[in-house]
N, CA, C and O atoms as a printed pandas DataFrame, in Angstrom:
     atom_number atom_name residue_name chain_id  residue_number  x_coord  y_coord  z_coord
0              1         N          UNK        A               1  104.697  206.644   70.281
1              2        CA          UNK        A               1  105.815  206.881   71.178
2              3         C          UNK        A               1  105.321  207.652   72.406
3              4         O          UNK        A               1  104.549  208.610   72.453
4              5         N          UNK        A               2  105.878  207.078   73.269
5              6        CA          UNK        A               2  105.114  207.895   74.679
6              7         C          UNK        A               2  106.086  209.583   75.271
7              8         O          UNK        A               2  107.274  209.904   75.268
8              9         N          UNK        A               3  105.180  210.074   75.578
9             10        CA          UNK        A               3  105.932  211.053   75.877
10            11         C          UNK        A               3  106.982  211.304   76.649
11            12         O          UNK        A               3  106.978  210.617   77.670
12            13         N          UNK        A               4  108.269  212.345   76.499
13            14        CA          UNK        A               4  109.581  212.456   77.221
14            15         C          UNK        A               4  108.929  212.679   78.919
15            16         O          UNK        A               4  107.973  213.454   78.932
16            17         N          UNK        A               5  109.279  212.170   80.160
17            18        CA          UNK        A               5  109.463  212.187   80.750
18            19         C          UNK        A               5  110.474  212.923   81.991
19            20         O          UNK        A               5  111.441  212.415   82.557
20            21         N          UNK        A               6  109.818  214.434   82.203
21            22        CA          UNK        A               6  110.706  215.257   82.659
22            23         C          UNK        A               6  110.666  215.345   84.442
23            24         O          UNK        A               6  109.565  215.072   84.920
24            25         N          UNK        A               7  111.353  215.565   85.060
25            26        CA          UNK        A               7  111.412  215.563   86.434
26            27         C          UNK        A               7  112.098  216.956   87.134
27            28         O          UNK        A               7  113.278  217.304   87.192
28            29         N          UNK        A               8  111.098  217.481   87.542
29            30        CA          UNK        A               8  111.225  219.286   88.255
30            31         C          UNK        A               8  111.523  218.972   89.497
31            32         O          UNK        A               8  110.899  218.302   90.320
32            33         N          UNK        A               9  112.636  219.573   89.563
33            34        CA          UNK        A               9  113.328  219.593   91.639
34            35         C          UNK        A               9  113.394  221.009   91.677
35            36         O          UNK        A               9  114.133  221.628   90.911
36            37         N          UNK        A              10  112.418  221.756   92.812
37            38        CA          UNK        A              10  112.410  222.904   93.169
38            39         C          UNK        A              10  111.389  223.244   94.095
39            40         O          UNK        A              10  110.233  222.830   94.171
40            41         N          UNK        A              11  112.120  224.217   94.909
41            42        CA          UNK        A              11  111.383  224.090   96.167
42            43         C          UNK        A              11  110.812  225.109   96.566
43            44         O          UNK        A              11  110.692  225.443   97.745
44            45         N          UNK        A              12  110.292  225.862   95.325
45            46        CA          UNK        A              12  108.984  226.903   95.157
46            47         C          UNK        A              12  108.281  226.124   94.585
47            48         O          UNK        A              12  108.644  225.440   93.627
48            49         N          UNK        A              13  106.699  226.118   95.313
49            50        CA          UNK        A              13  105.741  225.704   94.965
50            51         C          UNK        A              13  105.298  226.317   93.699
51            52         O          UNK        A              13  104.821  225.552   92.861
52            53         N          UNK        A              14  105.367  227.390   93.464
53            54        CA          UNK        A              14  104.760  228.468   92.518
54            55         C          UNK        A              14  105.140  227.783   91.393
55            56         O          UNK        A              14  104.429  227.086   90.670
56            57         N          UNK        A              15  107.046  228.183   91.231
57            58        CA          UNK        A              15  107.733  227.892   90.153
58            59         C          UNK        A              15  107.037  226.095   89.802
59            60         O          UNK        A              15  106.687  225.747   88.674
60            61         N          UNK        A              16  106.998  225.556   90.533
61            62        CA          UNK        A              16  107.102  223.757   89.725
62            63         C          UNK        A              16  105.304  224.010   89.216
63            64         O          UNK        A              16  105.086  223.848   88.015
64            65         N          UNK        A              17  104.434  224.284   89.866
65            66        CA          UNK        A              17  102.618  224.499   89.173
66            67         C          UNK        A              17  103.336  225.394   87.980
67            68         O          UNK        A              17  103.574  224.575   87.092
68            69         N          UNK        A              18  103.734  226.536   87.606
69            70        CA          UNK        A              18  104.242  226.954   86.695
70            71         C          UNK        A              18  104.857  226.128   85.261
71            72         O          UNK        A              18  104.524  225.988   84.085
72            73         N          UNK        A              19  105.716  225.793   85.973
73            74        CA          UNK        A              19  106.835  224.992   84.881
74            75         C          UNK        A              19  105.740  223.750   84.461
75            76         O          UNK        A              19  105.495  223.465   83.289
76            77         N          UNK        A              20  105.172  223.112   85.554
77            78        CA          UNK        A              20  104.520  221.646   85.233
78            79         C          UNK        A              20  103.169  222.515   84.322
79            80         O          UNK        A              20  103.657  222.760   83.219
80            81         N          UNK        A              21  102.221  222.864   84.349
81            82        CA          UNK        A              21  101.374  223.478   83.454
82            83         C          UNK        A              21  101.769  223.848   82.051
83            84         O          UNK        A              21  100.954  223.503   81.196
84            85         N          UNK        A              22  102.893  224.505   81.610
85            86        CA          UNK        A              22  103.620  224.781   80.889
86            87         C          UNK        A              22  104.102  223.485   80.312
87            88         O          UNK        A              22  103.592  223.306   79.206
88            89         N          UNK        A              23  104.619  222.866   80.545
89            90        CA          UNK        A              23  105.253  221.389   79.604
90            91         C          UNK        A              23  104.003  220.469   79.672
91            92         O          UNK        A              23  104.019  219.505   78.906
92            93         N          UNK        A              24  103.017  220.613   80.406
93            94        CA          UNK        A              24  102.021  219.840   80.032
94            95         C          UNK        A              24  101.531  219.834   78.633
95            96         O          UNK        A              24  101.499  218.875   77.862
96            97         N          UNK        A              25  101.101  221.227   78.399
97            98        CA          UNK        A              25  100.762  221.829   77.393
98            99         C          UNK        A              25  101.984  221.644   76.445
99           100         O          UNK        A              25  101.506  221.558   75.314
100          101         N          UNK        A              26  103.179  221.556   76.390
101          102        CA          UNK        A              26  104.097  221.325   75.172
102          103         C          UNK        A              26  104.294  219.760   74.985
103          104         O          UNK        A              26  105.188  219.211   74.342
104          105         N          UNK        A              27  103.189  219.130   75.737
105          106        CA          UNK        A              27  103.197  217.413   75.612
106          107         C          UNK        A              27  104.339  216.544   75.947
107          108         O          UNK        A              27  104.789  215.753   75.119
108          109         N          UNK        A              28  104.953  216.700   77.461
109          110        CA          UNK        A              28  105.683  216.157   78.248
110          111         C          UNK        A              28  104.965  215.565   79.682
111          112         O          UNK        A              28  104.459  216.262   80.562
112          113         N          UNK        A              29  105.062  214.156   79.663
113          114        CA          UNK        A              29  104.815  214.108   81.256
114          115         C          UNK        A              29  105.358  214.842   82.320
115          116         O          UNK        A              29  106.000  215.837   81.983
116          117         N          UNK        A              30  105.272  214.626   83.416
117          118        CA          UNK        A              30  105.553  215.764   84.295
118          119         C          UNK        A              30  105.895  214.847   85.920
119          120         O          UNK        A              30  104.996  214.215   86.476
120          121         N          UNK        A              31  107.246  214.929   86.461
121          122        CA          UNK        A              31  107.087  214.677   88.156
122          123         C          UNK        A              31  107.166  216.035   88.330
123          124         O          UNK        A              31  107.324  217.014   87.600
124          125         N          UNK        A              32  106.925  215.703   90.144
125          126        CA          UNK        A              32  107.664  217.090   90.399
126          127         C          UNK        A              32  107.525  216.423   91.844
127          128         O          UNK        A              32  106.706  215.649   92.339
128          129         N          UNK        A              33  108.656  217.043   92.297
129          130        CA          UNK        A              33  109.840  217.164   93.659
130          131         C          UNK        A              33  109.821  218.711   94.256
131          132         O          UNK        A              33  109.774  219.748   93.594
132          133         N          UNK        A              34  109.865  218.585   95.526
133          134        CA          UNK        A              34  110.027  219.947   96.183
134          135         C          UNK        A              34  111.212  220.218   96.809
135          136         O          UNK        A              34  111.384  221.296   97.378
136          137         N          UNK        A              35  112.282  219.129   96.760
137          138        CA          UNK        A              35  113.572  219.013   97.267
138          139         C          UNK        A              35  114.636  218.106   96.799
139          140         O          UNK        A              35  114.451  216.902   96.979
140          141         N          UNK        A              36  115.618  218.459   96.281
141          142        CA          UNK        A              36  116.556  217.652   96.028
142          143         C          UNK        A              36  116.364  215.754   96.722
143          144         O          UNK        A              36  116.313  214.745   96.018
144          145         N          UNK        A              37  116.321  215.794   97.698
145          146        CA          UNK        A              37  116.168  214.288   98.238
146          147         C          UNK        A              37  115.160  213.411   97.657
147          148         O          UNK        A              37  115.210  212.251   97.248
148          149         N          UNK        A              38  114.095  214.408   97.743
149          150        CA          UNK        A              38  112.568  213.753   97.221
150          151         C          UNK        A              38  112.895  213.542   95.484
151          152         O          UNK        A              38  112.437  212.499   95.016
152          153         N          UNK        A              39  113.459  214.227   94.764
153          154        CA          UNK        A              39  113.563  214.198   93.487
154          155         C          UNK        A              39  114.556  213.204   92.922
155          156         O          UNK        A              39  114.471  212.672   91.816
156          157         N          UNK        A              40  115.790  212.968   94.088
157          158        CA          UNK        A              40  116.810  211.802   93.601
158          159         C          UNK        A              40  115.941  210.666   94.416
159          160         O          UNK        A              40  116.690  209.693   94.330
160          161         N          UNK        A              41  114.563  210.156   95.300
161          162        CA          UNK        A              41  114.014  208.929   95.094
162          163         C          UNK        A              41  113.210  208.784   93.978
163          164         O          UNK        A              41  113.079  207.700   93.408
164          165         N          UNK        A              42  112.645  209.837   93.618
165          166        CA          UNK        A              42  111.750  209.570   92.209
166          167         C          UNK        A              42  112.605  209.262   91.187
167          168         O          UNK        A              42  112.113  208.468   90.384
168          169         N          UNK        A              43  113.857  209.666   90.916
169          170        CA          UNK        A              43  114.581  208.970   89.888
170          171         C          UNK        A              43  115.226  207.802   90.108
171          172         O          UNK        A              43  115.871  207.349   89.162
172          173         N          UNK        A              44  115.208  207.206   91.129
173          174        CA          UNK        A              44  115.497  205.901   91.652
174          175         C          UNK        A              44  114.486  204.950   91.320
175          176         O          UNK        A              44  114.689  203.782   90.986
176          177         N          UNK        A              45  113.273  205.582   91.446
177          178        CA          UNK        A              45  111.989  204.943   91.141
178          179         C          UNK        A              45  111.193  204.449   89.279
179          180         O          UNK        A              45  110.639  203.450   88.819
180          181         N          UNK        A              46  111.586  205.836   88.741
181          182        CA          UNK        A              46  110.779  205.984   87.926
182          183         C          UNK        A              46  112.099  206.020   86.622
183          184         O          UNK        A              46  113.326  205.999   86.712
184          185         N          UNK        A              47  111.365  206.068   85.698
185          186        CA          UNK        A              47  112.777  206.198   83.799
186          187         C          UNK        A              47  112.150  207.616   83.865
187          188         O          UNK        A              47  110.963  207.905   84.019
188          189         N          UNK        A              48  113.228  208.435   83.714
189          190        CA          UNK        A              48  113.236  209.686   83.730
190          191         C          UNK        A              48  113.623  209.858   82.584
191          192         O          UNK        A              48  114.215  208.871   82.146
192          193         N          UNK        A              49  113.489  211.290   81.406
193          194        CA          UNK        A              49  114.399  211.349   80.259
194          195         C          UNK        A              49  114.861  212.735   81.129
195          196         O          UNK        A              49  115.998  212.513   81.546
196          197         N          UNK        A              50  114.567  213.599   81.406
197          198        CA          UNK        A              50  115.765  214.732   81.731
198          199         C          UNK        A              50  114.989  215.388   83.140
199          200         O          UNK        A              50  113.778  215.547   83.296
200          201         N          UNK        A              51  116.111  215.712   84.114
201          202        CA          UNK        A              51  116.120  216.315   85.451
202          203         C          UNK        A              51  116.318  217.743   84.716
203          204         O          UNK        A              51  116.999  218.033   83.732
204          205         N          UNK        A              52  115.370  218.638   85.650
205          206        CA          UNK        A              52  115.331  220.416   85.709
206          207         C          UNK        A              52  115.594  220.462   87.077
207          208         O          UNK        A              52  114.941  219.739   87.830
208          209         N          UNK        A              53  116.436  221.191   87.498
209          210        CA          UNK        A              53  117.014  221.292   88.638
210          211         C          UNK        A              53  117.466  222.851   88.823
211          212         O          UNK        A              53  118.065  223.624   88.075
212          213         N          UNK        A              54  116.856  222.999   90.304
213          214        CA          UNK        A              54  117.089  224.721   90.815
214          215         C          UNK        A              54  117.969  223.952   91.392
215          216         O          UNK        A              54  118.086  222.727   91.372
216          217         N          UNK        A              55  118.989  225.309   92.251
217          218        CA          UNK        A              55  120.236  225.309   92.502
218          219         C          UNK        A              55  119.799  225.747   93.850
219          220         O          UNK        A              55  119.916  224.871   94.707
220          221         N          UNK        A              56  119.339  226.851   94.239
221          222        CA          UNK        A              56  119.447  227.166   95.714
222          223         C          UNK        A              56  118.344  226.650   96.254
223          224         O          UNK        A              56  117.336  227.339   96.092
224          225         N          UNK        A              57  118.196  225.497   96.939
225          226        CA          UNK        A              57  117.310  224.879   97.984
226          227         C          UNK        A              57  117.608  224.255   99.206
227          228         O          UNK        A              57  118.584  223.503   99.205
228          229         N          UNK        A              58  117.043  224.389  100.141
229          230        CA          UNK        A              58  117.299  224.265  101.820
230          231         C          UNK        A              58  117.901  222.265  102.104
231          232         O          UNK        A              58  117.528  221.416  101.294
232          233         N          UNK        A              59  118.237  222.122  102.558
233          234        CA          UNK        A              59  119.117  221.079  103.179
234          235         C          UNK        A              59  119.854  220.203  102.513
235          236         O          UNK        A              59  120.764  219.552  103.026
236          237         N          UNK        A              60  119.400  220.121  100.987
237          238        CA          UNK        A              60  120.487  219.797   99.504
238          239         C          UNK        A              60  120.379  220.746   98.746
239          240         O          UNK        A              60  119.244  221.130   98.464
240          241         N          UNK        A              61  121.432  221.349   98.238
241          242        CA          UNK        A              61  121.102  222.230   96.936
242          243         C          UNK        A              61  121.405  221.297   95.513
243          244         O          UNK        A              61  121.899  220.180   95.358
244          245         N          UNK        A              62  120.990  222.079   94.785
245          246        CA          UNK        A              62  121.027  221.175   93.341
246          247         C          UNK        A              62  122.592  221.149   92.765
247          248         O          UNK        A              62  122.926  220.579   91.727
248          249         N          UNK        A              63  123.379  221.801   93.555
249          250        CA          UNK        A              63  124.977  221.309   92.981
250          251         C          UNK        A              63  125.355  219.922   93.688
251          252         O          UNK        A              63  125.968  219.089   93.020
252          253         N          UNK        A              64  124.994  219.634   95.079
253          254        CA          UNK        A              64  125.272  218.521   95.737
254          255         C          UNK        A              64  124.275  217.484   94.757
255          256         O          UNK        A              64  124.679  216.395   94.347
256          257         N          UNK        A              65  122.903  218.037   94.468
257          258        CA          UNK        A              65  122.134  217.089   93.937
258          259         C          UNK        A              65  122.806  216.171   92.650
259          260         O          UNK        A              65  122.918  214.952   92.520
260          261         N          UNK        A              66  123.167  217.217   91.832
261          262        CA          UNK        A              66  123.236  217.213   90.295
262          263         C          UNK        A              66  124.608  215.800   90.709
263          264         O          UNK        A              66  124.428  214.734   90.119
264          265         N          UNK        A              67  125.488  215.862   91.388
265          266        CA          UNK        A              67  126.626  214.887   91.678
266          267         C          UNK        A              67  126.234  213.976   91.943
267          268         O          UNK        A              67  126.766  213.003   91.407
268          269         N          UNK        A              68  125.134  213.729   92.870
269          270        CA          UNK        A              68  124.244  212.528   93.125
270          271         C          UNK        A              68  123.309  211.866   92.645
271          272         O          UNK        A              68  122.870  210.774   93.008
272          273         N          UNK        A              69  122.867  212.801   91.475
273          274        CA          UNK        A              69  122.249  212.331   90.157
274          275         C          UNK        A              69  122.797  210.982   89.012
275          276         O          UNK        A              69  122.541  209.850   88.601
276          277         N          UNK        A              70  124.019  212.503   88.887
277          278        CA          UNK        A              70  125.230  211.943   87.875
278          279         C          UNK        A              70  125.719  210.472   88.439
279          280         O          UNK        A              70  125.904  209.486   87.725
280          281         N          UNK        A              71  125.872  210.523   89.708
281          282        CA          UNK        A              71  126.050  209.383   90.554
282          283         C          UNK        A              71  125.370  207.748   90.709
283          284         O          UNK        A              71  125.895  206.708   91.105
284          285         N          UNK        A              72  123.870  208.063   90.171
285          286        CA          UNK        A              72  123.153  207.158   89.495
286          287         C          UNK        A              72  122.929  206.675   88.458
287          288         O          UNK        A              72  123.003  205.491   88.129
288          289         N          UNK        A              73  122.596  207.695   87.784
289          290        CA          UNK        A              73  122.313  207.708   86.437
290          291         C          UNK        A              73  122.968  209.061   85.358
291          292         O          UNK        A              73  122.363  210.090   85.057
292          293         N          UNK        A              74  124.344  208.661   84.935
293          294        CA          UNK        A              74  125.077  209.452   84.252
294          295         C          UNK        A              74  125.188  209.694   82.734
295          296         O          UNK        A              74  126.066  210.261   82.083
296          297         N          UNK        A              75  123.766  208.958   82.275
297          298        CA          UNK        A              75  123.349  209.227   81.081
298          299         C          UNK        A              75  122.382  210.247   80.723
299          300         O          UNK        A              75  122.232  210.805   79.637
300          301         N          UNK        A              76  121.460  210.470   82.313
301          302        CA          UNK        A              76  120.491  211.298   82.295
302          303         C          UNK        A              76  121.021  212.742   82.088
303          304         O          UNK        A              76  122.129  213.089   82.498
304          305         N          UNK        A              77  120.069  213.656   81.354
305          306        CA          UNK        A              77  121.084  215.058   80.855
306          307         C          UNK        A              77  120.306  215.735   81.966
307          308         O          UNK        A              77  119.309  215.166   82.411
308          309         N          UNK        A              78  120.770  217.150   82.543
309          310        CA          UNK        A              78  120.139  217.828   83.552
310          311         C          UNK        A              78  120.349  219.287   83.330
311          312         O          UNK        A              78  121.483  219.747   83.196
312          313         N          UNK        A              79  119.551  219.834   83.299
313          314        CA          UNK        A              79  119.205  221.423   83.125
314          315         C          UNK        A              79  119.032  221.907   84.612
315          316         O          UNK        A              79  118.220  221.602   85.486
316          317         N          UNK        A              80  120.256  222.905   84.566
317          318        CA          UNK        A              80  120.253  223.593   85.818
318          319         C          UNK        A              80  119.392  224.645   86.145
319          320         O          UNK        A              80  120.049  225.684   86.077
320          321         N          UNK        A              81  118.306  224.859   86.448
321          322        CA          UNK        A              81  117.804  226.368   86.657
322          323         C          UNK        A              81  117.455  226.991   87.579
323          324         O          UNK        A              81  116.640  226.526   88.376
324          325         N          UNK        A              82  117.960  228.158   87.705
325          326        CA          UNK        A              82  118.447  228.720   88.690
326          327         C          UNK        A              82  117.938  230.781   88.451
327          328         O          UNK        A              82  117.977  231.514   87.462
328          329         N          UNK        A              83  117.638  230.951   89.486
329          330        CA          UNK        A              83  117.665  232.780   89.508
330          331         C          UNK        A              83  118.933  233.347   89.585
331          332         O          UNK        A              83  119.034  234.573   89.640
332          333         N          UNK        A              84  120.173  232.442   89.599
333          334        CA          UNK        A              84  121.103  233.060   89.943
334          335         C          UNK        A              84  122.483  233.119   88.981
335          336         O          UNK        A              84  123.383  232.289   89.114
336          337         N          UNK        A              85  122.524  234.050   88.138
337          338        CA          UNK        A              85  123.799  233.404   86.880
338          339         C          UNK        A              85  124.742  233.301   87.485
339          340         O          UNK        A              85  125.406  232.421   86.936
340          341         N          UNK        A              86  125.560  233.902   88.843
341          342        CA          UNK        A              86  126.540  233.423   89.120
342          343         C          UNK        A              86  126.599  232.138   89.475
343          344         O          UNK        A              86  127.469  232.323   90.326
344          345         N          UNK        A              87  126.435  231.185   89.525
345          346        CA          UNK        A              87  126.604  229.933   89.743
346          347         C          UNK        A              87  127.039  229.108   88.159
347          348         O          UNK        A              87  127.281  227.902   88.114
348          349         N          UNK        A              88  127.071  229.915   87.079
349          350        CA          UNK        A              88  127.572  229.531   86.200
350          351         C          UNK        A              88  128.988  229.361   85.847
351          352         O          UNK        A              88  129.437  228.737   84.885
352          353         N          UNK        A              89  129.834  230.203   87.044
353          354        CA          UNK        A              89  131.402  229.751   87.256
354          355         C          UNK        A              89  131.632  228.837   88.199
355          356         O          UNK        A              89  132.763  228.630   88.638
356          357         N          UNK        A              90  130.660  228.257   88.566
357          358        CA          UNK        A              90  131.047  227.106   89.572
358          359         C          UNK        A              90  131.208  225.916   88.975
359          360         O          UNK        A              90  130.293  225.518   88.255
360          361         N          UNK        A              91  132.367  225.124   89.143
361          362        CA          UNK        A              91  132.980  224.206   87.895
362          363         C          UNK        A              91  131.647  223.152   88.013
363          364         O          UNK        A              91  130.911  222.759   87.108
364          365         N          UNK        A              92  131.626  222.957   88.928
365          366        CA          UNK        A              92  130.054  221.613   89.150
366          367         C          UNK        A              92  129.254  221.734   88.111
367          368         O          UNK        A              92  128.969  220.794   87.369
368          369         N          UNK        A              93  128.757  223.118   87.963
369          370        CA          UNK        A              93  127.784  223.651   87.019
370          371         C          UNK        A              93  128.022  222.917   85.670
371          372         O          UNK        A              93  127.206  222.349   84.944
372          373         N          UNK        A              94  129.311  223.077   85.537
373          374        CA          UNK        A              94  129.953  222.539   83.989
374          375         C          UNK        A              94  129.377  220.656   83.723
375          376         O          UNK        A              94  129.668  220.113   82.657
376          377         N          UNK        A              95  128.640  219.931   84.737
377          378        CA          UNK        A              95  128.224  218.669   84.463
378          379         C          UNK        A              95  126.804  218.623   83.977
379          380         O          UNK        A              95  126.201  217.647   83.530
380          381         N          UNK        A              96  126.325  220.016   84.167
381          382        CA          UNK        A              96  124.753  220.345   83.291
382          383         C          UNK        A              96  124.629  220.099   82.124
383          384         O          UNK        A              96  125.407  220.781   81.456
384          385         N          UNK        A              97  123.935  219.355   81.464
385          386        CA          UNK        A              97  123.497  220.098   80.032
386          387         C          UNK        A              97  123.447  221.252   79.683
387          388         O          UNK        A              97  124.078  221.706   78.728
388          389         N          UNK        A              98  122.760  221.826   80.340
389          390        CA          UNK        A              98  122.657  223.448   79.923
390          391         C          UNK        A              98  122.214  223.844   81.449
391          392         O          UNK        A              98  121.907  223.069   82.355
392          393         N          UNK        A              99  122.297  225.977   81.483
393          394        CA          UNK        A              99  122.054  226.044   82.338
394          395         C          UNK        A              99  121.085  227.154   82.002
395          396         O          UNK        A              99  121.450  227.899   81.092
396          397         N          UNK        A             100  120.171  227.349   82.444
397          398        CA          UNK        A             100  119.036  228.416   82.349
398          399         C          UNK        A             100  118.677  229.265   83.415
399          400         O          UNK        A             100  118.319  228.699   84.448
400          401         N          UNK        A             101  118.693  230.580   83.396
401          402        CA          UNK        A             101  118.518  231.218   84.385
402          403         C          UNK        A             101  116.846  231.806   84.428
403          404         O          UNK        A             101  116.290  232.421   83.519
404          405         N          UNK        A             102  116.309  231.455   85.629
405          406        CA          UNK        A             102  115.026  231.769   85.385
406          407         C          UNK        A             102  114.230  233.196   84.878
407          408         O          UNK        A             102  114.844  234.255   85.007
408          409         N          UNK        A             103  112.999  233.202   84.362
409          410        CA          UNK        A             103  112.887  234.256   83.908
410          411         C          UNK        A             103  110.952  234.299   83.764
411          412         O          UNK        A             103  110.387  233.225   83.971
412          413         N          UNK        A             104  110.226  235.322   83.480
413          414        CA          UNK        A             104  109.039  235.221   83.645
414          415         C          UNK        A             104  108.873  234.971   82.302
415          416         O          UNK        A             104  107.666  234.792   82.141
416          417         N          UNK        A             105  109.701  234.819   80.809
417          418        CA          UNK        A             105  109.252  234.571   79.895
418          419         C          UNK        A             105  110.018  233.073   79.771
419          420         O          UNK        A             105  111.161  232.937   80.208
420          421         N          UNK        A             106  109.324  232.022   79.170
421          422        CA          UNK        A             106  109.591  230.340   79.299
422          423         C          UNK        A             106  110.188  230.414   77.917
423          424         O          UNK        A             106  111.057  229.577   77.676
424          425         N          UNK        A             107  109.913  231.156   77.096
425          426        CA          UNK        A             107  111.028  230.878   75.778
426          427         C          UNK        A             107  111.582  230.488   75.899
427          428         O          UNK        A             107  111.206  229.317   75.829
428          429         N          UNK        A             108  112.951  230.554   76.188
429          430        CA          UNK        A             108  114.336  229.984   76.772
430          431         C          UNK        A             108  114.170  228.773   77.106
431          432         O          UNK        A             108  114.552  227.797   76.460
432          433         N          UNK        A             109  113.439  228.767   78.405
433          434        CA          UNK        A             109  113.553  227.320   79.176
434          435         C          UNK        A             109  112.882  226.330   77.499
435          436         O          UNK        A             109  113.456  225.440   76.871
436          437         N          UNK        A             110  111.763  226.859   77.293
437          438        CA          UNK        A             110  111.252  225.708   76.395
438          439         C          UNK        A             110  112.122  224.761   75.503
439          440         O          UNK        A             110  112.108  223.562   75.227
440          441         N          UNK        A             111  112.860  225.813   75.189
441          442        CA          UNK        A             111  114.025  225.995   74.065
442          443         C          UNK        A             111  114.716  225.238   74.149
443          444         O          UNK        A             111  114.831  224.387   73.267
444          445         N          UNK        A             112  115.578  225.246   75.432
445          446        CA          UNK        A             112  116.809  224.390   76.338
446          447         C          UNK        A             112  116.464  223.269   76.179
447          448         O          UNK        A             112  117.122  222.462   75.523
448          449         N          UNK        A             113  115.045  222.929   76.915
449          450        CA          UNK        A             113  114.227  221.666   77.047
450          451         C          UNK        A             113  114.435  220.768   75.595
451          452         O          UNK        A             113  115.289  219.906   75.385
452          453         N          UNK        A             114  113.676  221.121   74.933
453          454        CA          UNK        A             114  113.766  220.441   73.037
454          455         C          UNK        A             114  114.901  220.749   72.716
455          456         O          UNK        A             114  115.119  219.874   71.879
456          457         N          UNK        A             115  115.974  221.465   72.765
457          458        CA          UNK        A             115  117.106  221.036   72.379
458          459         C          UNK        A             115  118.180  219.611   73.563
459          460         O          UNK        A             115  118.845  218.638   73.207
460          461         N          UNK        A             116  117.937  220.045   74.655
461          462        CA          UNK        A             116  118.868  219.037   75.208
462          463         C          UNK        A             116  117.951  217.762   74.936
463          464         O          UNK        A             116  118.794  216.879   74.774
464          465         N          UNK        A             117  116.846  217.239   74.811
465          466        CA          UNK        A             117  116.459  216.742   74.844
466          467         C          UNK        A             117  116.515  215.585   73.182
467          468         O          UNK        A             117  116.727  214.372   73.180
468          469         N          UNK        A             118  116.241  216.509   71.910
469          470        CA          UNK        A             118  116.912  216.407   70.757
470          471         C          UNK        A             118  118.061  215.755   70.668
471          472         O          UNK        A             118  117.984  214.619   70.201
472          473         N          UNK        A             119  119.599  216.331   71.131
473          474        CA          UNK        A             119  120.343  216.017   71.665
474          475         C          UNK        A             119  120.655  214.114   72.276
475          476         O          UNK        A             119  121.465  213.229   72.001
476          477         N          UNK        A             120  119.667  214.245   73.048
477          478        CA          UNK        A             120  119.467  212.927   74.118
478          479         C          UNK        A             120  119.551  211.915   72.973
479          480         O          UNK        A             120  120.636  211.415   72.678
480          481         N          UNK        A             121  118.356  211.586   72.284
481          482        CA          UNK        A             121  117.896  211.222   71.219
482          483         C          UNK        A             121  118.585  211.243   69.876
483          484         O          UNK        A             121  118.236  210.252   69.235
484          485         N          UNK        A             122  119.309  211.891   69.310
485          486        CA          UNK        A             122  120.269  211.584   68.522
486          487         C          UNK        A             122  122.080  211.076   69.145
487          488         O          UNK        A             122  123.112  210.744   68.561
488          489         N          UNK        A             123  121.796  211.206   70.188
489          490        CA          UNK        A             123  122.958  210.619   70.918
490          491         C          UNK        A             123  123.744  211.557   70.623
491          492         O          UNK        A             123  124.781  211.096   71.100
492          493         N          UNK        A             124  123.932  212.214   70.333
493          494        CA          UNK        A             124  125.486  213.094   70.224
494          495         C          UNK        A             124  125.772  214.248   71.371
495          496         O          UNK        A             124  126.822  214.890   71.353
């Protein structure tokens, strides 16, 4: 079985070498996008199994994104992540899978990841 297929939209360089190194090593392929626009043609392009998506980025943010995602492909599940928990009362937010607030320890995120992903895969 080939590996899940994850797709990083974020527009810190740091954070996506981060995150992508990290799921390499937990045996996930890896895109990565530096902007909302660039990340909804790669999913136009490519079979994605789940979008990671930051929220505050310059000329789309990932709430406009995540609608334009859903907008394509509304089977795909999407993990919001973000430095910012308030954005977790923003009703948009509520079309995430989950939402993760960033952090220097990846526990969490890993976590989110294999469970929504689990999830995907048993269909429920």
């Amino acid at each position: 079985m080939a590996p899940e297929k994850i797709l990083l939209i974020d527009d810190e360089e740091n954070i996506l070498m981060l995150y992508e190194h990290e799921l390499l090593d937990e045996g996930y392929q890896v895109l990565l996008a530096n902007n909302a626009r660039e990340g909804i043609e790669k999913l136009k392009r490519e079979s994605i199994d789940l979008v990671i998506l930051d929220i505050r980025m310059p000329a789309m943010d990932g709430l406009e994104a995540l609608g334009k995602i859903l907008g394509l492909k509304k089977e795909i599940p999407i993990i919001l992540n973000t430095a910012y928990s308030n954005y977790k009362d923003d009703f948009m937010s509520w079309a995430a899978d989950a939402y993760v607030v960033k952090s220097s320890d990846l526990t969490q995120f890993k976590t989110t990841i294999r469970d929504v992903l689990n999830k995907k895969k048993s269909g429920s």
